[in-house]
C-alpha positions in Angstrom: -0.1 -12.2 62.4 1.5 -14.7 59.7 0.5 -18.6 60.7 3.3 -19.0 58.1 6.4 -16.8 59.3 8.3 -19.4 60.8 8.2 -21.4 57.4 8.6 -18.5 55.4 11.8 -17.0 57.7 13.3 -20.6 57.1 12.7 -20.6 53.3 14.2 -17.1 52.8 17.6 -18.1 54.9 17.6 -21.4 52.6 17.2 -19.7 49.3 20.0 -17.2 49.9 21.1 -17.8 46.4 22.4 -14.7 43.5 19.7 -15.8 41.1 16.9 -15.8 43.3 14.4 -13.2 43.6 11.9 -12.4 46.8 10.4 -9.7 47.3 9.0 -9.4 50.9 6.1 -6.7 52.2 6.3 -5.0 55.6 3.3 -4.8 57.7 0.7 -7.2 55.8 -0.1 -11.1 56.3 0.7 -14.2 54.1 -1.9 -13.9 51.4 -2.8 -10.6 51.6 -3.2 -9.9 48.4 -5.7 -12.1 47.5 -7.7 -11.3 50.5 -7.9 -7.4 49.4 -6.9 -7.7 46.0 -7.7 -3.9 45.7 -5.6 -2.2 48.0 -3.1 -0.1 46.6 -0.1 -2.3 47.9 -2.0 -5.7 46.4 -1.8 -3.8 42.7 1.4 -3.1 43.5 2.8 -6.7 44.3 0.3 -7.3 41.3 2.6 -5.2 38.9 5.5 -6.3 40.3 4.8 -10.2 39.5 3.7 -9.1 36.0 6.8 -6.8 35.0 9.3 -9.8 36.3 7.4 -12.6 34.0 7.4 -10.1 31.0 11.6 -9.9 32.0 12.0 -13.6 32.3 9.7 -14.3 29.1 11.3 -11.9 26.9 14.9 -13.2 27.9 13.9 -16.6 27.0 13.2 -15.5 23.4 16.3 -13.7 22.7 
């Protein structure tokens, strides 16, 4: 159960724009992955975030 779906559903149908960027998880609640910050699919969403700073930070410098 998300306590935040309806806002997030909302935000996602607002922000249907080319340059922006979600990436949504199946199956797991708002927050999830700092409440298990261990599970496989948190380091996952963890290297996600990290490889699309590195992209945006390196394009900034070129």
């Amino acid at each position: 159960m998300d306590p935040l779906y309806d806002e997030v559903v909302h935000f996602m149908e607002a922000a249907q724009r080319e340059d922006f960027i979600c990436k949504t998880v199946e199956g797991v609640p708002h927050g999830f992955d700092a409440m298990l910050p261990q599970e496989i699919i948190s380091e996952e969403i963890k290297a996600w975030k990290l490889q699309w700073m590195r992209e945006r930070l390196s394009c900034q410098h070129l």
